[in-house]
ZAMARGU-4260 file (C-alpha; in steps of 0.2 Angstrom, whole numbers, plus 5000, padded with zeros to 4 digits):
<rodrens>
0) 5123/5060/5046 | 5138/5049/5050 | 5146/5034/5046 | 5157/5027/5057 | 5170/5012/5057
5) 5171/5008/5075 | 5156/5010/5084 | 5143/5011/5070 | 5131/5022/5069 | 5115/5018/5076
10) 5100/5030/5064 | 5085/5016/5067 | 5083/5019/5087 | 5078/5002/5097 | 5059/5008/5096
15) 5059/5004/5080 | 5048/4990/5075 | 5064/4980/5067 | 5074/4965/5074 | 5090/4970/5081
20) 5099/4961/5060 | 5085/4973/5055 | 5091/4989/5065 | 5109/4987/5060 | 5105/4984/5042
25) 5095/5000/5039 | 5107/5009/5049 | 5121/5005/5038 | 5110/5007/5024 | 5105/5026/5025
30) 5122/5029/5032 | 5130/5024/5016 | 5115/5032/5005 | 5119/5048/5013 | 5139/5048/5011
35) 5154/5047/5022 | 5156/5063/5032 | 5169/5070/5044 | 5173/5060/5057 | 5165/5067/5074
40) 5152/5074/5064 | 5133/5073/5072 | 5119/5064/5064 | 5106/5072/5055 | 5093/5080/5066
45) 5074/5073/5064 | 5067/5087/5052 | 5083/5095/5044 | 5093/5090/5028 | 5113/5093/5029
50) 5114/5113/5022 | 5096/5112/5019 | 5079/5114/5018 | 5068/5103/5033 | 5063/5087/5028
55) 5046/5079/5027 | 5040/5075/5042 | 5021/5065/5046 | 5021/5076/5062 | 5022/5092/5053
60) 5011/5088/5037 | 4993/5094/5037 | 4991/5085/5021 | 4993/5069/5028 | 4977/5064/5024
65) 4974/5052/5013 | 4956/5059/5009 | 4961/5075/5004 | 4962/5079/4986 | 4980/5080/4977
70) 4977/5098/4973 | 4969/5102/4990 | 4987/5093/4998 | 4997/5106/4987 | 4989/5121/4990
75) 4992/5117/5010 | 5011/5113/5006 | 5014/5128/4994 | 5026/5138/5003 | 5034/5123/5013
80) 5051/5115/5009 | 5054/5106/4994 | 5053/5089/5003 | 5038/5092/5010 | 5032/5096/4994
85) 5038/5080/4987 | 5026/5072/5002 | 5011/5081/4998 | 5011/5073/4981 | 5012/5055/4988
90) 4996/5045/4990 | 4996/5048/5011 | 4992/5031/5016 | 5011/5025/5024 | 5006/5009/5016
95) 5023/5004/5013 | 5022/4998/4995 | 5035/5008/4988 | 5046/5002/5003 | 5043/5018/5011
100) 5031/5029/5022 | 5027/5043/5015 | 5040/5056/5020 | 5055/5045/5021 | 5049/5042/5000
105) 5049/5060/4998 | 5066/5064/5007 | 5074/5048/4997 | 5068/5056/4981 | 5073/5075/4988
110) 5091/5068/4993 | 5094/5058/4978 | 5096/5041/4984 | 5080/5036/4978 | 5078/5040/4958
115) 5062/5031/4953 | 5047/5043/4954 | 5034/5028/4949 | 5035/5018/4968 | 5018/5027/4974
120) 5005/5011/4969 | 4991/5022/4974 | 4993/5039/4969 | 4996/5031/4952 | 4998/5041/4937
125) 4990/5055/4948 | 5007/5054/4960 | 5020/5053/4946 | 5013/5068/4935 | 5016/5080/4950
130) 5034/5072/4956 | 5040/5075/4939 | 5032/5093/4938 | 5041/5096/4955 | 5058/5089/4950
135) 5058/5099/4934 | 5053/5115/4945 | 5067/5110/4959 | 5080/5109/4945 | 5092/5095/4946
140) 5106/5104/4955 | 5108/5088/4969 | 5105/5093/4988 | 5120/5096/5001 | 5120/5076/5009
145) 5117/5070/4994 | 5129/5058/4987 | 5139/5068/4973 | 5136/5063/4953 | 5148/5059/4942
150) 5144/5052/4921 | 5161/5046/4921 | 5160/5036/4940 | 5152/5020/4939 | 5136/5019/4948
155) 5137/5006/4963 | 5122/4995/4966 | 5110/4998/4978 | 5110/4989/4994 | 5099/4972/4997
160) 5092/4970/5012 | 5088/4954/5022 | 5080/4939/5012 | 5063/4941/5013 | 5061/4957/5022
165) 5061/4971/5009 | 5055/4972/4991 | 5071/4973/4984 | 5076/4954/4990 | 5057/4944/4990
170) 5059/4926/4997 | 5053/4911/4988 | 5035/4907/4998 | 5024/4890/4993 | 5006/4895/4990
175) 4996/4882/4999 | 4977/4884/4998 | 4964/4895/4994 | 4945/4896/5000 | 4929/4906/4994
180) 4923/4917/5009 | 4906/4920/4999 | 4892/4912/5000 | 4881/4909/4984 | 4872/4924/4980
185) 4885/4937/4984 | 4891/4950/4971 | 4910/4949/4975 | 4922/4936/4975 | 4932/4934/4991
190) 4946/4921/4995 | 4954/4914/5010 | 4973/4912/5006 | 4985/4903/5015 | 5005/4901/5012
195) 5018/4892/5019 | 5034/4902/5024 | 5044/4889/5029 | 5061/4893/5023 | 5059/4911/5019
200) 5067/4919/5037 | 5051/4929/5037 | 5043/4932/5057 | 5029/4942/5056 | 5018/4950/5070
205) 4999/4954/5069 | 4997/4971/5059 | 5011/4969/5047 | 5006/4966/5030 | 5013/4954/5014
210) 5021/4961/4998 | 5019/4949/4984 | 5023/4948/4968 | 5011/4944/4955 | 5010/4939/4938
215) 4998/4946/4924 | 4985/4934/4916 | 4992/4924/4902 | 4977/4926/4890 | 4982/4945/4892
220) 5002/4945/4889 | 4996/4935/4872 | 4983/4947/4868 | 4993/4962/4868 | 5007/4951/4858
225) 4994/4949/4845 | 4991/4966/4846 | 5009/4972/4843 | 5009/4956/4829 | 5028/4951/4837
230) 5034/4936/4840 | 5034/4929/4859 | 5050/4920/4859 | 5059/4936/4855 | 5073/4938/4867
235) 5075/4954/4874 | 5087/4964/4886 | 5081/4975/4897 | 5085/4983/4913 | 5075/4969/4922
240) 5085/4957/4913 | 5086/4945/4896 | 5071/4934/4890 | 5056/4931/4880 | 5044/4945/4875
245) 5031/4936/4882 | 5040/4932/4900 | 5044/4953/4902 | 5025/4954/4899 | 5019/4939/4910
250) 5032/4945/4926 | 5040/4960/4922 | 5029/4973/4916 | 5016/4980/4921 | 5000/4979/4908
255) 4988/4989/4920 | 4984/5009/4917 | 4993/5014/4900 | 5009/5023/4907 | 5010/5043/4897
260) 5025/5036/4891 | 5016/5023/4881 | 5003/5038/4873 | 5024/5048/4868 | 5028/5033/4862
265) 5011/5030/4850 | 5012/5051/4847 | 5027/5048/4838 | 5020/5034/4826 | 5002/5043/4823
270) 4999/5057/4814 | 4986/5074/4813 | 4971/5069/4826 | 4977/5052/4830 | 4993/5060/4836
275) 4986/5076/4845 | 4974/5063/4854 | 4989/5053/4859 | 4999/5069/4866 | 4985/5075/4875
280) 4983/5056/4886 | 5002/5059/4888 | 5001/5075/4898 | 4985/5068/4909 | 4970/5075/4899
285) 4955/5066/4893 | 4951/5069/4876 | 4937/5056/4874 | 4931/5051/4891 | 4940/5034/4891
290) 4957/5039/4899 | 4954/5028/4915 | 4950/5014/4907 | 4965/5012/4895 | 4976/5000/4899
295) 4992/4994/4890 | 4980/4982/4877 | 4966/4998/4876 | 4978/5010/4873 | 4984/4998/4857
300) 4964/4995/4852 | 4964/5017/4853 | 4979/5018/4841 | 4976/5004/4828 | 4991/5010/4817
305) 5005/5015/4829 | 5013/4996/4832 | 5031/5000/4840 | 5044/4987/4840 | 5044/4976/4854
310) 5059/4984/4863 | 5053/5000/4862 | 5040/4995/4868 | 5045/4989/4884 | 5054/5003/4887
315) 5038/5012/4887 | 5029/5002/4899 | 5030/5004/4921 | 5038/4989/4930 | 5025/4977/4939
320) 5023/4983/4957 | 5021/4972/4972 | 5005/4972/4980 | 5002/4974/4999 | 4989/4964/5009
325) 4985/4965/5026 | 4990/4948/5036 | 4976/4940/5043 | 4983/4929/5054 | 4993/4925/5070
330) 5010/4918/5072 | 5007/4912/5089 | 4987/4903/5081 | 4996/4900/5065 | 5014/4894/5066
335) 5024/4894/5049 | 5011/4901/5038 | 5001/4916/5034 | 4983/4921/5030 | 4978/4935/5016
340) 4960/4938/5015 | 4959/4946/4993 | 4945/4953/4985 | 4946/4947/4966 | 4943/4962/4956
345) 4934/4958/4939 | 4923/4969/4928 | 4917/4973/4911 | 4922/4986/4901 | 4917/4988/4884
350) 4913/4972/4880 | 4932/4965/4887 | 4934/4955/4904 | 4948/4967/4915 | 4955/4958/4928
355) 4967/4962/4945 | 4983/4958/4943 | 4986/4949/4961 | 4970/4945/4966 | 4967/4936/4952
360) 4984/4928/4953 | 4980/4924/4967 | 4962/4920/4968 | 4964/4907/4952 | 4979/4906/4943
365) 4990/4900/4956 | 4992/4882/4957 | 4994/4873/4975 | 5013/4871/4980 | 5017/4884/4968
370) 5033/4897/4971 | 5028/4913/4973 | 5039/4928/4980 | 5034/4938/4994 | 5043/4947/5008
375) 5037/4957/5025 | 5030/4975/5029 | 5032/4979/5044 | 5018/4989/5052 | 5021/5009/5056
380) 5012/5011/5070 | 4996/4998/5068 | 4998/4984/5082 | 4989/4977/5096 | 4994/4987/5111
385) 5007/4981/5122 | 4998/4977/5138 | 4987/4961/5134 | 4973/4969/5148 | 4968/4985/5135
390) 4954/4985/5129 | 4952/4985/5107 | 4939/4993/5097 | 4943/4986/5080 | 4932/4992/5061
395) 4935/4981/5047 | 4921/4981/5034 | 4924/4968/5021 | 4940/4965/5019 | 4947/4976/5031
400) 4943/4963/5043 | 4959/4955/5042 | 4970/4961/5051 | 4956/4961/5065 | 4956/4942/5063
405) 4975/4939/5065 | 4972/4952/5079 | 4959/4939/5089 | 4967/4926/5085 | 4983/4931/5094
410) 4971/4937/5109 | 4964/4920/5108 | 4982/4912/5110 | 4989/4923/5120 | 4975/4923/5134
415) 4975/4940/5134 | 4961/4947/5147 | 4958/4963/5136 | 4939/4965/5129 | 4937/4965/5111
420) 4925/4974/5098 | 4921/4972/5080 | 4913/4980/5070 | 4910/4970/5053 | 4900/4974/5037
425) 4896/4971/5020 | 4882/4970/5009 | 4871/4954/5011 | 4872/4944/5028 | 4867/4926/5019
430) 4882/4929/5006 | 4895/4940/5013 | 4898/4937/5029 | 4919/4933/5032 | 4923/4920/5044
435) 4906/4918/5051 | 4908/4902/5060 | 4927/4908/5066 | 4921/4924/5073 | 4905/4917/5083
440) 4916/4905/5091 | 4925/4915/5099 | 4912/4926/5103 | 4905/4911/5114 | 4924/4908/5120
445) 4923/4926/5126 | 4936/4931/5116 | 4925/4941/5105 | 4916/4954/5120 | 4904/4963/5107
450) 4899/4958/5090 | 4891/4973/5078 | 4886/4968/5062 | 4880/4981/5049 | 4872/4975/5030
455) 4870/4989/5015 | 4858/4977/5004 | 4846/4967/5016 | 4835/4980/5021 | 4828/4996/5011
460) 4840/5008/5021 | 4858/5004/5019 | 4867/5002/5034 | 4885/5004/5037 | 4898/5001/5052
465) 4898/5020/5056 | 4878/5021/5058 | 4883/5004/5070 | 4894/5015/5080 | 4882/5028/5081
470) 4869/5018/5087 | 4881/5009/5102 | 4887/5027/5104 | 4884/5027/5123 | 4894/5010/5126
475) 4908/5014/5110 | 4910/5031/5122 | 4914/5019/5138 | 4924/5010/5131 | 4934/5024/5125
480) 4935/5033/5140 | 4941/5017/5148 | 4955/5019/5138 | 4951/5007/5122 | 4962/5008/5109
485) 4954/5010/5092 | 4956/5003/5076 | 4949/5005/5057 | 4954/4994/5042 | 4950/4997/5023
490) 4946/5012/5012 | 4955/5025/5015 | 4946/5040/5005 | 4928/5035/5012 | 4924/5022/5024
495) 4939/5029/5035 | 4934/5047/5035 | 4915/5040/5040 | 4921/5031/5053 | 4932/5048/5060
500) 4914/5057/5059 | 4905/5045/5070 | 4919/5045/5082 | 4917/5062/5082 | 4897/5062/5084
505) 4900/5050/5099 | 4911/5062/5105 | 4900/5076/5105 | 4883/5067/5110 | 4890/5054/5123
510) 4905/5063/5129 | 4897/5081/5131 | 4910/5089/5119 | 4907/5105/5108 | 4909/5101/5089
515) 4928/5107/5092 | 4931/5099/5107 | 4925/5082/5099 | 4938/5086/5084 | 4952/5088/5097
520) 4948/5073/5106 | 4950/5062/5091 | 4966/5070/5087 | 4971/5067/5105 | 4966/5047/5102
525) 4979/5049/5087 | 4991/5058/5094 | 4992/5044/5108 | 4991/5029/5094 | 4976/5024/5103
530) 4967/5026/5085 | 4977/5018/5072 | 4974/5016/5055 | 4977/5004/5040 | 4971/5011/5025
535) 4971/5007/5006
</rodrens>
């Protein structure tokens, strides 16, 4: 890859979904990651690495599934390349949160311009465990391309992107409202968020999503003070800068999952079984059942005796992560602000209240007209198509229905003649059904063509968006074969798999297909991003 003075180099191609500032930045930004070269020398092809082995590529990955167990994502990349390798351990969901897809994470990590292992939010402690087996396996000789190490050489700062547009350099949003989605009666707790991004250079288009930086609960930064028995206003420097104890724990740190570091840190200050127990959460076993419910507080309530100085102990703990949210409305419907749609997570254990960090801080810690920082995710390949006459076919149960609101409220805007289909569920209609009011509106604007609606608790069979497809198999197969574009929003490791099945059972009953004909035309759907995902 080469970086040139005069013209530079262009490695983001205008097909990118970036702004023209955007495609310049990056391109100077992976050209300086990856070192001066020779002048007249090529860029690095798609798939290769400078002298080395191919790169991870999503076209090439048979584990880029996000379904498929980590184990069963290893077996299929044991005797590929070292990057590759790197990519099977990742989550699989492209979901941007570690300011990567997938592959361009593991090749960051295999080049060595990326050094933290701890970016995959949903692979978790799951993720790191194998990318730090896989580094200690690969060695740490660096890669030819890679920029050259040196103990005595300063080490320069990484670039900042634009304000705004990556996580690296969040802009300063207002929070502006919040408003209950449920009804009385239903088991969840859903919010309607709005926030004013007046100021913050961010444009957004329906698909991409919001980074966000959260804070933790106050009640639990105090807690696990208590627990340590230090003092709050202890001023501390850290790698994320210098204050109080009790500000590192509110904004810096996360106080989720206990990190294995945390369990080395308590083996060192426990003894006999105490010690033995602590090792063994360290390496990812599970000596008493509890190990995924221990977060940073539980795993000080398991080791009553191992209290570590505060310093230390923040060395021990992961960095808060920004969390990602689908946006769920329209720039052109919506002008200056944007809509997230956030489940508040909340449940028991063992007699304590747990608590999500953002959707929480979100959902009732927030004050209106409070800062909070956020930057842009641009969507990889999850948009409404680019003529305005094709028709969508869009499954979002829950809270997957949000980008499927920002997507007909643009359609809405934009006049566009396209038909449009969702397929909504939940559990109760009376309680659980998002946006009701909004989406029947435009159902009688003609906005909204076809309206399926699927409920797991009202009746004595539960019912879910798939069955729904099933049962509208000969129209869903129509509409496909009219050349519908296809779209599914929300769990990735069940719903989204259900939802291929059923595609795949229209396929075969409505379309005439053999069972392996109906599997190849769903990857033919894919292949032609007429089916697009955003999973989590």
């Amino acid at each position: 890859m080469t970086q040139h003075v005069a013209p530079p180099l262009v490695l983001i191609p205008e097909s990118a979904p970036f702004t023209t500032d955007q495609r310049a930045w990056l391109s100077g930004y992976f050209a300086a990651l990856l070192g001066p070269a020779v002048e007249g020398a090529t860029a690095l092809p798609a798939g290769a690495a400078p002298g080395g082995p191919a790169l991870a590529d999503n076209g090439d990955a048979p584990w880029h599934d996000p379904s498929m167990p980590l184990d069963d994502r290893m077996v299929l990349a044991k005797d590929r390349s070292e990057p590759q390798k790197l990519m099977a351990a990742m989550a699989q969901q492209d979901c941007g949160q570690c300011g990567y897809n997938c592959a361009d994470y593991a090749n960051a990590l295999f080049l060595k311009t990326e050094e933290r292992l701890n970016l995959c939010q949903p692979g978790g402690k799951e993720t790191l465990r194998m990318l730090k087996k896989l580094e200690a396996e690969f060695g740490t000789t660096a890669p030819a391309g890679a920029a050259p190490a040196s103990d005595d050489a300063p080490k320069a700062d990484a670039p900042v992107g634009p304000y705004g547009l990556c996580r690296e350099n969040p802009a300063e949003a207002v929070f502006l409202s919040r408003r209950r989605l449920n009804a009385p009666g239903g088991e969840k707790e859903t919010w309607h968020v709005e926030i004013d991004l007046a100021g913050t250079g961010i444009e957004y288009v329906v698909g991409d999503s919001l980074g966000l930086f959260p804070a933790n609960a106050p009640a639990l930064a105090d807690a696990v003070i208590a627990e340590l028995g230090a003092r709050p206003e202890r001023v501390i420097a850290t790698k994320l800068g210098e204050k109080t104890l009790r500000d590192h724990l509110l904004t810096n740190y996360s106080l989720g999952g206990a990190p294995d570091g945390l369990f080395q840190l308590l083996s060192l200050l426990t003894s006999g079984a105490q010690r033995k127990k602590a090792q063994a959460l360290s390496a990812g076993e599970d000596p008493d059942g509890d190990a995924a419910y221990l977060d940073v507080l539980g795993a000080l309530h398991k080791f009553p005796g191992a209290r570590p100085d505060a310093e230390v102990f923040l060395e021990a703990l992961d960095e808060l992560q920004p969390r990602l949210y689908s946006i769920s409305s329209s720039p052109k419907a919506d002008p200056g602000r944007v809509s997230l749609t956030v489940d508040a997570v909340r449940y028991s254990h063992r007699s304590r209240l747990r608590l999500g960090v953002a959707s929480t801080h979100l959902g009732e810690r927030l004050a209106e007209t409070a800062k909070v920082k956020v930057y842009l995710q641009k969507a990889h390949g999850f948009g409404l198509p680019s003529t305005p006459e094709t028709p969508v076919i869009m499954v979002g149960p829950g809270t997957g229905i949000a980008p499927f609101r920002a997507f007909l409220r643009e359609r809405a805007a934009t006049a566009a003649p396209g038909r449009n289909w969702l397929f909504y569920g939940h559990q109760r209609q009376a309680s659980d059904f998002f946006y009701r009011d909004e989406l029947n509106g435009l159902k009688d604007q003609g906005v909204l063509t076809r309206l399926s609606l699927a409920w797991s608790r009202d009746g004595a069979e539960k019912t879910y968006v798939q069955d729904r497809m099933r049962e509208n198999g000969r129209e869903l197969w129509r509409w496909l074969e009219e050349g519908a574009h296809f779209y599914v929003c929300g769990d990735a490791k069940r719903m989204a798999k259900d939802v291929e099945r059923a595609i795949i059972d229209v396929a075969a009953t409505h379309g005439g297909k053999s069972p392996e004909e109906a599997v190849a035309y769903l990857a033919a759907l894919k292949k032609a991003n007429r089916y697009q995902a955003d999973v989590y």
